[in-house]
N, C-alpha and C positions, 0 to 999 in steps of 0.2 A: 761451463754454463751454456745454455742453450736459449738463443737468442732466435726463435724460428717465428714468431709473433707477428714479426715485420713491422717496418714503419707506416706503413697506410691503415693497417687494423686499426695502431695506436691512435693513430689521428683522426679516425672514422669512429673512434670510443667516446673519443676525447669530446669530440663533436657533438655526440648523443648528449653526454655528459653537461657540456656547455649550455645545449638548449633545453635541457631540462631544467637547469638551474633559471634560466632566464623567462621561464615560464613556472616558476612557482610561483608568481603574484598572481597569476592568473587561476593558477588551480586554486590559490588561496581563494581567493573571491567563488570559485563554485564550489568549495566545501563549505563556505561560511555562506553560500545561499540555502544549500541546502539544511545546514543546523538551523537556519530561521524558519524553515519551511517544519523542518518535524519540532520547534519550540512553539510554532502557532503564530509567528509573528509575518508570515508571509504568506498569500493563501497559498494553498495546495493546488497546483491546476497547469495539466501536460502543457495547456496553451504558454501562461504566463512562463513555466517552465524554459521550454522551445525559445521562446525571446529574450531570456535571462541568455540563453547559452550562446542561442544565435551575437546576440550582442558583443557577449562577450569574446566569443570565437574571433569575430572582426575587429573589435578591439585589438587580438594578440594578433594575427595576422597583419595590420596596421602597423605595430608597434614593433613587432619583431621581424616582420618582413621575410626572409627565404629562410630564416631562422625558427618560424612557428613549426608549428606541428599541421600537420593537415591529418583531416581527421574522414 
């Protein structure tokens, strides 16, 4: 068997892994803006857009701390 992977890859996987799982509330809430945005229930507009995400961005950044994604 060939074990050449290493343990720091594993842990630098694992890591991705983790903060993406802990940042699906978040993606959930921007794909569920935008499905209200092409259903007509939110208006369409780059502004309003840009603050939905700005917002949001700061929220996971708050909430997840060195663990967000920086974008």
């Amino acid at each position: 068997m060939d074990y050449s992977f290493g343990v720091p890859s594993v842990m630098a996987e694992l890591a991705r892994v983790g903060s993406d799982v802990l940042a699906l509330p978040f993606d959930m809430a921007r794909e569920q803006y935008a499905k209200s945005v092409r259903a007509g229930l939110v208006e369409r507009s780059m502004i309003a857009s840009a603050k939905f995400e700005h917002a949001v961005s700061a929220l996971e950044r708050f909430t997840l701390g060195g663990m967000a994604r920086r974008y």
